[in-house]
N, C-alpha and C positions, 0 to 999 in steps of 0.2 A: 581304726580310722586315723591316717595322720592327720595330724595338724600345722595347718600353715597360718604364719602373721603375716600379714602385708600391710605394708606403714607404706601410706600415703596422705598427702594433704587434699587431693583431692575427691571428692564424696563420691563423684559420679564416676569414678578411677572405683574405688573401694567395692562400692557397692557392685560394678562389675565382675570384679574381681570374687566378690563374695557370691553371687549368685551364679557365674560358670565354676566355682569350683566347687560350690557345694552340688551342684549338679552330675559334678563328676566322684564324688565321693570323698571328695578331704571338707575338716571342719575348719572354718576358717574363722580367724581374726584378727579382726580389724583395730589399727588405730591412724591415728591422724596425724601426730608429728612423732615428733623423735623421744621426749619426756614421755608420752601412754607408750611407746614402743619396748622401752628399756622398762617400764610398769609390767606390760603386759608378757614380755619374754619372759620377766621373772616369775609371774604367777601361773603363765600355763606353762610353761617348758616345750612350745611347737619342733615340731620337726625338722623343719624349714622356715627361712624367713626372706621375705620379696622387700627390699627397700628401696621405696624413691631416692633420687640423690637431690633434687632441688627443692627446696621446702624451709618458709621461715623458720626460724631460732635455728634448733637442731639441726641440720642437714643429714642428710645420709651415710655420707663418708664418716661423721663423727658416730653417728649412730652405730658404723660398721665397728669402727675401731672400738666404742664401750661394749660392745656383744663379743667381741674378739677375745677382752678383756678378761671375758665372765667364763667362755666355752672356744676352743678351737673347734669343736666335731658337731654344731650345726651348721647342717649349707645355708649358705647367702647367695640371694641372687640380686645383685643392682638392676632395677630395671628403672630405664629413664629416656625419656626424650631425648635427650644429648647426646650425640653422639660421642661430641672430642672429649666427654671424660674417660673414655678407653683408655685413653693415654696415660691417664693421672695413676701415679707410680702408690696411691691410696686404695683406687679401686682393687689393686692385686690381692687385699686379702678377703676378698668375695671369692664364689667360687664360680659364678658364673656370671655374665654381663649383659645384659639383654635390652635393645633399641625397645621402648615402646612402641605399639601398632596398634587399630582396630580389630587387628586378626592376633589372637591367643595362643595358636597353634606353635610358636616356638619359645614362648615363655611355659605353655603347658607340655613340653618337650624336656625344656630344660630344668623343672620340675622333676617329671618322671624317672627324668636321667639321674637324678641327685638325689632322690628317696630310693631310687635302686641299689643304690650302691650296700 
């Protein structure tokens, strides 16, 4: 079973996120900011990791670069409400960028695509 982190600050984001993807078969967890994020990478070693970019202390982008730090060869995906961080010349070392939506179906795309490889 892979395993996905998804760092989010928010619960009702997380919680989401944990119950459509345990639904579909990955185990998942969860942390809240950027400090349980780089905890949590380190203690389970996930396959994959989903990070918020906008989030007190930590933000994402920083969170990206201390994972970058640690491991080049797990996927990252930024996924955030924001659009114009696309541009941000930071984001590039995720490997995929995904708008947040109600609808799952292309962050659980861009998933599939990145654990296939």
């Amino acid at each position: 079973m892979k395993k996905i982190l998804f760092v989010d600050d928010e619960e009702s984001i997380r919680l989401l996120y944990k119950e459509e993807f345990e639904e579909n078969g990955y185990e998942v967890i969860l942390a809240s900011n950027g400090e349980a994020a780089l905890e949590k990478f380190a203690q389970t070693s996930p396959d994959l990791i989903v990070i918020d970019i906008k989030m007190p202390g930590m933000d994402g982008l920083e969170v990206l670069k201390k994972i970058r730090e640690q491991s080049k060869d797990v996927p990252v995906i930024l996924c955030t409400a924001y659009g114009e961080y696309k541009q941000n010349l930071e984001t590039w070392a995720s490997d995929e960028y995904v708008v947040k939506s109600a609808n799952l179906e292309s962050l659980f795309n861009k998933v599939e695509e990145l654990l296939a490889r």
